[in-house]
ROMI-615850 format. One record per residue (C-alpha): residue in one letter; x, y, z. Coordinates in Angstrom, 3 decimals, always signed. Layout:
BEGIN
<pake><r>a</r><east>X</east><north>Y</north><up>Z</up></pake>
...
This chain:
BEGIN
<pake><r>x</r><east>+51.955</east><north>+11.735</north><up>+16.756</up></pake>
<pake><r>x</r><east>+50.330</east><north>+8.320</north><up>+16.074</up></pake>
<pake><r>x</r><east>+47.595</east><north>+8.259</north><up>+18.614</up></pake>
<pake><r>x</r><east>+46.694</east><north>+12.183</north><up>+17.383</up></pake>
<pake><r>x</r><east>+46.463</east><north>+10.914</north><up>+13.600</up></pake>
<pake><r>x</r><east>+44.636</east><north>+7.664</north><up>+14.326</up></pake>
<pake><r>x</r><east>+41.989</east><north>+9.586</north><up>+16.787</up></pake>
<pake><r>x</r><east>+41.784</east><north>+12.322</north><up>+14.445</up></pake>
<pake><r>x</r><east>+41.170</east><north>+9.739</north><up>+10.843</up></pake>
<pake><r>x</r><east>+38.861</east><north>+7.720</north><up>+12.428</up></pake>
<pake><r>x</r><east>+36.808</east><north>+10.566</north><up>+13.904</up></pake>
<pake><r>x</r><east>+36.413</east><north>+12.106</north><up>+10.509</up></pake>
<pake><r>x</r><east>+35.589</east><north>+8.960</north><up>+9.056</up></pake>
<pake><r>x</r><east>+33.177</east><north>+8.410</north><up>+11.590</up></pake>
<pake><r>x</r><east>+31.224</east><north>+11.805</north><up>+10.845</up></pake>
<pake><r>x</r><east>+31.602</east><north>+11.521</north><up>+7.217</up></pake>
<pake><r>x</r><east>+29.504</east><north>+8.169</north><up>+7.223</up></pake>
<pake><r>x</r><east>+27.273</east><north>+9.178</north><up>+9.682</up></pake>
<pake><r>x</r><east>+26.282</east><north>+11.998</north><up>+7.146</up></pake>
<pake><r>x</r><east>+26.312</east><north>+9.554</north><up>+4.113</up></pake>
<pake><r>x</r><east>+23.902</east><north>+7.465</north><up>+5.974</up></pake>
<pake><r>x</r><east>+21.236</east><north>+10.049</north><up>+7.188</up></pake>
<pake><r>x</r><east>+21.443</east><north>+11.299</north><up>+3.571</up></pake>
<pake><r>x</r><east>+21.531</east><north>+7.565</north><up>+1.725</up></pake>
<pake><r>x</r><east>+20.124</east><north>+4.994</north><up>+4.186</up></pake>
<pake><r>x</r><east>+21.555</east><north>+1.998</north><up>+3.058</up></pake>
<pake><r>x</r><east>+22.955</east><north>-0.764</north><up>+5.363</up></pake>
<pake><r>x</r><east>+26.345</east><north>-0.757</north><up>+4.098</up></pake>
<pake><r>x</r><east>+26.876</east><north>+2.755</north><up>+4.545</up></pake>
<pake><r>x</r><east>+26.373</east><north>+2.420</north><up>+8.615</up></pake>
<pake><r>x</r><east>+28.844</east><north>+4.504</north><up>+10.135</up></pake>
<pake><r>x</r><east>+29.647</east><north>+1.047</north><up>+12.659</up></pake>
<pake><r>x</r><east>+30.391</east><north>-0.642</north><up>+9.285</up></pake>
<pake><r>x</r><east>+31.596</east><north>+1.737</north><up>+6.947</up></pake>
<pake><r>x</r><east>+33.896</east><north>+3.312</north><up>+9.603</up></pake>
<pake><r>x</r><east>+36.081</east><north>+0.646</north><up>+9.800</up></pake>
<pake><r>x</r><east>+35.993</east><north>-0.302</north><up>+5.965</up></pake>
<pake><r>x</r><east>+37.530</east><north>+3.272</north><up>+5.532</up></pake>
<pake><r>x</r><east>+39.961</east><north>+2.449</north><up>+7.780</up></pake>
<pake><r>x</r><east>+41.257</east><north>-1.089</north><up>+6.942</up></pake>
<pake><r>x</r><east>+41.513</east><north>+0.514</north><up>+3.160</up></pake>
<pake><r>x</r><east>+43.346</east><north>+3.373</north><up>+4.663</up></pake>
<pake><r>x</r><east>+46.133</east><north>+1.693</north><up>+7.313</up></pake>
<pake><r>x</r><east>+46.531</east><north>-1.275</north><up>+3.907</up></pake>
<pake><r>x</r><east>+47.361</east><north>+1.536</north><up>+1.523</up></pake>
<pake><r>x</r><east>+49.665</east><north>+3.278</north><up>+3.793</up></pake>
<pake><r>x</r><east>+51.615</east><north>+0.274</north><up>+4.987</up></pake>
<pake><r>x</r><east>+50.230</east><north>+0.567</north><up>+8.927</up></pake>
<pake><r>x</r><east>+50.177</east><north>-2.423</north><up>+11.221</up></pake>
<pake><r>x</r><east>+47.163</east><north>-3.259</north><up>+12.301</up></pake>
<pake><r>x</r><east>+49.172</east><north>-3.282</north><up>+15.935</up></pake>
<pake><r>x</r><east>+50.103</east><north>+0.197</north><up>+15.662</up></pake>
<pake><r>x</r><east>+46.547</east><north>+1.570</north><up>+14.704</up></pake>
<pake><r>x</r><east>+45.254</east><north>-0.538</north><up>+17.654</up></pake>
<pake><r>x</r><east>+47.732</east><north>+1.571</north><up>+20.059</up></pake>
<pake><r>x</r><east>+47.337</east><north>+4.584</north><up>+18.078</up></pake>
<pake><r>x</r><east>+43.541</east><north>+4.296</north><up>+18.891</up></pake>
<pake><r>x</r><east>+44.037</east><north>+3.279</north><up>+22.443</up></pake>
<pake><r>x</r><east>+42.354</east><north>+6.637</north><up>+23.744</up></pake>
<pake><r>x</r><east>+39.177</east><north>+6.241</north><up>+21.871</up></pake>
<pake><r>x</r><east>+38.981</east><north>+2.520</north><up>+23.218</up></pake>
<pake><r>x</r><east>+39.137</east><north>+3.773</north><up>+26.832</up></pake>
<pake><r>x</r><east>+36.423</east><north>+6.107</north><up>+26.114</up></pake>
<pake><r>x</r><east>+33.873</east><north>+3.407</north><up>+25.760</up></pake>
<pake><r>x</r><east>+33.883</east><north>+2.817</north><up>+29.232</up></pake>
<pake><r>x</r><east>+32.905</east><north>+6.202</north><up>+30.545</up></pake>
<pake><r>x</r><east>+30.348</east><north>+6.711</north><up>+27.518</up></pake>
<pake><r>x</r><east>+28.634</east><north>+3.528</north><up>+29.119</up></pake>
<pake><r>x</r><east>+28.344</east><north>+4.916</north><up>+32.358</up></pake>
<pake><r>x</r><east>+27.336</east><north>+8.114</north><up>+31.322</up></pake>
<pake><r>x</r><east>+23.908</east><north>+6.428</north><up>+29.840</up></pake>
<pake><r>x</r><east>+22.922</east><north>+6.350</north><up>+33.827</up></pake>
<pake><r>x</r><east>+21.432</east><north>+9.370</north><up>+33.804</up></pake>
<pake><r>x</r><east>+18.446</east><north>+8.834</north><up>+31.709</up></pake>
<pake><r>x</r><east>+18.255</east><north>+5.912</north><up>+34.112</up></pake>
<pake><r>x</r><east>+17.800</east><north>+8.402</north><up>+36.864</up></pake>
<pake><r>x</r><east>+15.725</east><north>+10.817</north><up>+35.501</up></pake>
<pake><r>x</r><east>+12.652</east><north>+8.497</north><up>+35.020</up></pake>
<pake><r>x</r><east>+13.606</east><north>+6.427</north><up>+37.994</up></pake>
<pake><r>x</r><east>+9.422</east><north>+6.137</north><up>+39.545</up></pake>
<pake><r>x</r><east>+8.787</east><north>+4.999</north><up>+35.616</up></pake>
<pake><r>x</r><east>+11.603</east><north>+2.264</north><up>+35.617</up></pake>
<pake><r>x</r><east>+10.439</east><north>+1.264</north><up>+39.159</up></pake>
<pake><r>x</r><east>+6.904</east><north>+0.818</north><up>+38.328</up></pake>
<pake><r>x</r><east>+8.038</east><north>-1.890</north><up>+35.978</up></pake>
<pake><r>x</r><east>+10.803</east><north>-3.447</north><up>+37.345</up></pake>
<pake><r>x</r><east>+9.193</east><north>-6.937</north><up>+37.446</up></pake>
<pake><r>x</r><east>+8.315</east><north>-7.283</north><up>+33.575</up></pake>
<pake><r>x</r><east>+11.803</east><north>-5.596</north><up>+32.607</up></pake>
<pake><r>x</r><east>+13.542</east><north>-8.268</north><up>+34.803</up></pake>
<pake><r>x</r><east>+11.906</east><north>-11.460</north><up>+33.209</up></pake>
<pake><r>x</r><east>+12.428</east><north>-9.654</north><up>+29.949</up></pake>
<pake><r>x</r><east>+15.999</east><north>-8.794</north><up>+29.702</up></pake>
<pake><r>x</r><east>+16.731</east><north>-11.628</north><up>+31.462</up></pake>
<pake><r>x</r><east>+14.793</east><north>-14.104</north><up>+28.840</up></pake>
<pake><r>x</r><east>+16.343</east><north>-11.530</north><up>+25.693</up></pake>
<pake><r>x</r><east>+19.951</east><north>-12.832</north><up>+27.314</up></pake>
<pake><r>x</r><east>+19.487</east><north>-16.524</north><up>+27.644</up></pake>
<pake><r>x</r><east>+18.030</east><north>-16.337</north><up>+24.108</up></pake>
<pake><r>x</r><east>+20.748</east><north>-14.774</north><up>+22.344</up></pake>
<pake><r>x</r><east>+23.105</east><north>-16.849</north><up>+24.556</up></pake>
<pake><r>x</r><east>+21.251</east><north>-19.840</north><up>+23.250</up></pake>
<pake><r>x</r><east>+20.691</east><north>-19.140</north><up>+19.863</up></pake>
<pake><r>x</r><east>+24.462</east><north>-18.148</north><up>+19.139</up></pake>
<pake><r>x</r><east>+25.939</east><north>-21.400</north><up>+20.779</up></pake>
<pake><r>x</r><east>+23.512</east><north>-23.390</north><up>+18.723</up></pake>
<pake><r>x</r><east>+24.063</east><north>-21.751</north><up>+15.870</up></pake>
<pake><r>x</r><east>+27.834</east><north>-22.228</north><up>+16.383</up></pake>
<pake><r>x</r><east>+27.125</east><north>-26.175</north><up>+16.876</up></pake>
<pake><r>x</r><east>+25.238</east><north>-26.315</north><up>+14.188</up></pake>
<pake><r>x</r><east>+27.862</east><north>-24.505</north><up>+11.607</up></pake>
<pake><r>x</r><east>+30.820</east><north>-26.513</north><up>+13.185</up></pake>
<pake><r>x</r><east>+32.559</east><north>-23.073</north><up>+14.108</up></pake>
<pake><r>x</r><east>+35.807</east><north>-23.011</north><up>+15.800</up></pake>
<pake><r>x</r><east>+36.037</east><north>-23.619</north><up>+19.586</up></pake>
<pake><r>x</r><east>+37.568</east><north>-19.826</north><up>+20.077</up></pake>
<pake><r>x</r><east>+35.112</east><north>-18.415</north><up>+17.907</up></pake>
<pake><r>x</r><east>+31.923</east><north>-20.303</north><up>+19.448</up></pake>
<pake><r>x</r><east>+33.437</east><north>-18.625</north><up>+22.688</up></pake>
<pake><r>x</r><east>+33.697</east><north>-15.036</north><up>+21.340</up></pake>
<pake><r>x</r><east>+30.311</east><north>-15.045</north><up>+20.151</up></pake>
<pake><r>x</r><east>+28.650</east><north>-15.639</north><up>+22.852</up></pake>
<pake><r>x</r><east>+28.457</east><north>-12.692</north><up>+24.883</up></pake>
<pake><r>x</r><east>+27.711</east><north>-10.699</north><up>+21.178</up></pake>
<pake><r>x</r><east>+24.473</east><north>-8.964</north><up>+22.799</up></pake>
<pake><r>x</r><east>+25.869</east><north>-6.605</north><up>+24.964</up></pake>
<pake><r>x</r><east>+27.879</east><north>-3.336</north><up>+25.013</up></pake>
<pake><r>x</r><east>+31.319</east><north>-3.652</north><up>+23.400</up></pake>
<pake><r>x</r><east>+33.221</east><north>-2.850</north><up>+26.592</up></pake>
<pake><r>x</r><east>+31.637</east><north>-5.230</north><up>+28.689</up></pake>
<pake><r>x</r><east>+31.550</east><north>-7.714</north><up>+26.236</up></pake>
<pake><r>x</r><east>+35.325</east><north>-7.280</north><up>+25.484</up></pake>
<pake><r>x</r><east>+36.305</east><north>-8.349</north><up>+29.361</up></pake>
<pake><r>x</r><east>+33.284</east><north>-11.507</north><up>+29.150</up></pake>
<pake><r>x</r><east>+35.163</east><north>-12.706</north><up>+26.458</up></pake>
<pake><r>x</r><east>+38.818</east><north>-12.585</north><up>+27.934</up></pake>
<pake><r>x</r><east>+37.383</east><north>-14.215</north><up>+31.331</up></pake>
<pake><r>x</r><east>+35.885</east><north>-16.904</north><up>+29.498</up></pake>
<pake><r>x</r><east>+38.631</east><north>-17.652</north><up>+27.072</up></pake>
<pake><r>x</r><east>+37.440</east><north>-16.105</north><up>+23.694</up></pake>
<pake><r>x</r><east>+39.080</east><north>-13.568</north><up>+22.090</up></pake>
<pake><r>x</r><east>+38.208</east><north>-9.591</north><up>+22.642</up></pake>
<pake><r>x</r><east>+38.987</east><north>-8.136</north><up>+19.179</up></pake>
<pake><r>x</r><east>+36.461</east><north>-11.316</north><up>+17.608</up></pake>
<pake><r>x</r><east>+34.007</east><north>-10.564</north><up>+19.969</up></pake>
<pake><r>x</r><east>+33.747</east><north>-6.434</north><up>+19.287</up></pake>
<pake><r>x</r><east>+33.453</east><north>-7.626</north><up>+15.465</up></pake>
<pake><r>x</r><east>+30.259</east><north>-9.804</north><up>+16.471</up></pake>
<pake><r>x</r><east>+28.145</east><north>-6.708</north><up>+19.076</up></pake>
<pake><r>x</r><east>+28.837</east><north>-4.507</north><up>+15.922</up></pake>
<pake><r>x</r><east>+27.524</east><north>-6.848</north><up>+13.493</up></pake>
<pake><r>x</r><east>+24.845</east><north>-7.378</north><up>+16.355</up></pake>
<pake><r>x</r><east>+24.507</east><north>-4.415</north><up>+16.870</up></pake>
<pake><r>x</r><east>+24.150</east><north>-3.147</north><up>+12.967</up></pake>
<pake><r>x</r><east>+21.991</east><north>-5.978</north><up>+12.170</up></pake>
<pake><r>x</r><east>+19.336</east><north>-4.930</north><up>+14.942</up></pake>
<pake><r>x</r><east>+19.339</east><north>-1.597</north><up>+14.362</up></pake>
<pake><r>x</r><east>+18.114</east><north>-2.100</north><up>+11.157</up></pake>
<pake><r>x</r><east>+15.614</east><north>-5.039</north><up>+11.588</up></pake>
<pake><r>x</r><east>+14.434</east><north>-3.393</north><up>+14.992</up></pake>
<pake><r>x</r><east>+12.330</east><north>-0.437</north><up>+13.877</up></pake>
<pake><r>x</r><east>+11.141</east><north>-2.920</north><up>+10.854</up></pake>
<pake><r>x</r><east>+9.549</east><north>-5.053</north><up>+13.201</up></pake>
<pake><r>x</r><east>+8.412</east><north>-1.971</north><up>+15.519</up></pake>
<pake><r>x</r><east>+6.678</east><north>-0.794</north><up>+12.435</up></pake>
<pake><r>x</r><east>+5.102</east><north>-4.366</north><up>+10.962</up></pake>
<pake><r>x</r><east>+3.808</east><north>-5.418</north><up>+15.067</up></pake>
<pake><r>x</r><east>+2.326</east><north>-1.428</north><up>+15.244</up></pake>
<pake><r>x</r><east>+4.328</east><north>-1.464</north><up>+18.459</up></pake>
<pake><r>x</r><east>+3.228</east><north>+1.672</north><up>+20.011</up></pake>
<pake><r>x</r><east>+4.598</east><north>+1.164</north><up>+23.979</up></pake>
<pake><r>x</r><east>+7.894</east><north>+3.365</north><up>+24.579</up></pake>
<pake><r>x</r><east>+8.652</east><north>+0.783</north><up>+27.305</up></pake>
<pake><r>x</r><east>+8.538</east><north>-2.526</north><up>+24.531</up></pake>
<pake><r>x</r><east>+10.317</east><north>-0.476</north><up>+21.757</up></pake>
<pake><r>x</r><east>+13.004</east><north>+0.612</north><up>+24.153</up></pake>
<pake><r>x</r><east>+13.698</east><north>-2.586</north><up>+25.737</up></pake>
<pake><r>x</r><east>+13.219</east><north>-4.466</north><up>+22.062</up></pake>
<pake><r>x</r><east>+15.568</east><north>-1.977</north><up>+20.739</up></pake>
<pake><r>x</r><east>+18.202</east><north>-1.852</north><up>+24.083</up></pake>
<pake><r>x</r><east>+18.243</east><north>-5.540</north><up>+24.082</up></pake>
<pake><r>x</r><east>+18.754</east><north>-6.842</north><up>+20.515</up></pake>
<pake><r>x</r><east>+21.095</east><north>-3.769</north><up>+19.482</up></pake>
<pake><r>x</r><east>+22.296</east><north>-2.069</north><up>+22.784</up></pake>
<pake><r>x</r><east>+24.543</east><north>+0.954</north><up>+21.846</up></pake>
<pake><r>x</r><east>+23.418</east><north>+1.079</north><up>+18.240</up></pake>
<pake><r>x</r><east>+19.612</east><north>+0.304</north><up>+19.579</up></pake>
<pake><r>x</r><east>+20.108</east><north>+3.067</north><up>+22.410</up></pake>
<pake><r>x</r><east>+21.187</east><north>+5.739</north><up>+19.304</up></pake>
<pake><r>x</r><east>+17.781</east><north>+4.569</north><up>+17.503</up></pake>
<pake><r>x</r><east>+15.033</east><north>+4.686</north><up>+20.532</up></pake>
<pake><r>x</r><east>+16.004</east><north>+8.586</north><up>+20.470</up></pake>
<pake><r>x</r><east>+13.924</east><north>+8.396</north><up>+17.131</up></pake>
<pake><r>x</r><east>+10.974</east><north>+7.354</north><up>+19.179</up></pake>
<pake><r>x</r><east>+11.652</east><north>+9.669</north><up>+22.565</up></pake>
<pake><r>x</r><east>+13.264</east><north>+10.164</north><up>+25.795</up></pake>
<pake><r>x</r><east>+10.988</east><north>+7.090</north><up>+27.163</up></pake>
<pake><r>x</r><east>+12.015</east><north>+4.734</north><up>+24.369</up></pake>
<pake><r>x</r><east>+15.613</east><north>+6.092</north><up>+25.051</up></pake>
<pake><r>x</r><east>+15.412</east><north>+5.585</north><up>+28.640</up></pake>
<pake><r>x</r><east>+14.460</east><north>+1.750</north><up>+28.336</up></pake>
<pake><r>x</r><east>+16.454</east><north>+0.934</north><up>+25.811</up></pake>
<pake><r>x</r><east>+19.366</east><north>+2.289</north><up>+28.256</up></pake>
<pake><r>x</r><east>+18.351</east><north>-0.118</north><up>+30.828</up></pake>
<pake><r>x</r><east>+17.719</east><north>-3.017</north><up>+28.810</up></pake>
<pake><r>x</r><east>+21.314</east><north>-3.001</north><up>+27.720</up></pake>
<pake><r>x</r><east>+22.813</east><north>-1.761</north><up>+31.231</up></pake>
<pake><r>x</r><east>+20.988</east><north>-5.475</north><up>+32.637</up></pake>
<pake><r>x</r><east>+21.349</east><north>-7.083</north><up>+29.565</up></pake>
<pake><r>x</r><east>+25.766</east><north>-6.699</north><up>+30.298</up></pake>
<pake><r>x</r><east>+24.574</east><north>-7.185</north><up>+33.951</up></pake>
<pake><r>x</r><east>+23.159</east><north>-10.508</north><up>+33.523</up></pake>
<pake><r>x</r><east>+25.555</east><north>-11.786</north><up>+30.992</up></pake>
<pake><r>x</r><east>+28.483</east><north>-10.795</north><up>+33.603</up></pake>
<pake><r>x</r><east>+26.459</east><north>-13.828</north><up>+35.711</up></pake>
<pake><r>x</r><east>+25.442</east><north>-15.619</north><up>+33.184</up></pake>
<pake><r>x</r><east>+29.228</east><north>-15.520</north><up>+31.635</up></pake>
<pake><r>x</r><east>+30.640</east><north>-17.208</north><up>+35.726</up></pake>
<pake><r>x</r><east>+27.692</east><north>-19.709</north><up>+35.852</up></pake>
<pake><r>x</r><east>+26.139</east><north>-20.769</north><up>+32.193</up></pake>
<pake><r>x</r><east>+28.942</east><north>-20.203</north><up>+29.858</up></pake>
<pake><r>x</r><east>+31.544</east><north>-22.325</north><up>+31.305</up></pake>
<pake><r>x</r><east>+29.014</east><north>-25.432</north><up>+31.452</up></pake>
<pake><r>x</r><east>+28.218</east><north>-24.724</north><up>+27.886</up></pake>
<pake><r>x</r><east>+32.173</east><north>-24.256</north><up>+26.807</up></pake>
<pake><r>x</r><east>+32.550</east><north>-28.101</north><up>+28.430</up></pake>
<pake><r>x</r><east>+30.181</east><north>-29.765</north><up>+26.473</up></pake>
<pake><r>x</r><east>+32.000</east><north>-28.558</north><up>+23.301</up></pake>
């Protein structure tokens, strides 16, 4: 009865703030954000443990993993495309990831965060799935880490089409891998705005972007952790 009332509340939540924020597009009313606002306010008032949402929602968790996959098949379809360019998406993604590997271990030096926090953040700029099992391996904690990709994730899909728009960035390729790689699901769900091309890169970017930070997360991270 539990998992049927959790999946159904936060489904409708999900599609009423989807339609608040097409119709009002503020950044608070996000569906990633406001979702879970609606929820927390929800479980409080009815006396839920946060425990027994978390199983209640179990189902929708395991869906992330085949909604993942599924983004292979843009992938496919403009295969020759994605070939052509292989080279330039490589150094890329691959310079996007150290970056934001980078930039959120020295900004977690530099505010004196916690030694399990520093550790969740890091893998932040990749799909939530993926970036869930980084963050066990490596000694963070999985629930932390999904509240940093969706804060990630919110944060560049708002700033990402801004700075499409100031740069006049016209190339599907750069907007989709921009997008994929600083936002990755969220990013993905904007470059539709700007076509199946945009789309299509985006997918990749954040398919190698979880790729590379699976590597990066055996080899780089661990050296970093030690010099905490």
């Amino acid at each position: 009865m539990m998992i049927l009332l959790v999946t159904v509340m936060t489904y409708l939540f999900y599609r009423l703030t989807k339609q608040l924020n097409k119709k009002v597009a503020f950044p608070l009313f996000h569906p990633l954000l406001a979702t879970p606002l609606l929820i927390i306010i929800v479980i409080t008032v009815l006396n839920i443990p946060a425990t027994e949402y978390l199983d209640g929602a179990a189902f929708l968790t395991h869906m992330l993993g085949p909604a993942t996959i599924a983004f292979a098949i843009p992938i496919y379809k403009h295969l020759p495309l994605l070939k052509k360019h292989l080279g330039l998406i490589m150094v890329s993604i691959t310079a996007g990831s150290l970056i934001a590997i980078f930039t959120s271990y020295g900004l977690s030096l530099l505010l004196h965060i916690d030694r399990s926090y520093l550790v969740s953040v890091l893998p932040r700029s990749i799909t939530t799935p993926i970036a869930m099992e980084i963050s066990k391996e490596i000694g963070g904690l999985p629930t932390l880490t999904t509240v940093f990709v969706i804060i990630t994730g919110i944060v560049g899909g708002i700033m990402g089409p801004a700075v499409i728009k100031r740069f006049a960035i016209t190339s599907p390729m750069a907007q989709g891998l921009a997008l994929g790689m600083s936002a990755h699901g969220v990013g993905t769900n904007k470059a539709m705005e700007y076509g199946e091309q945009a789309t299509t890169f985006s997918t990749l970017a954040m398919i190698l972007a979880a790729t590379i930070t699976i590597v990066l997360g055996k080899l780089l991270i661990p050296t970093l952790v030690a010099f905490i």
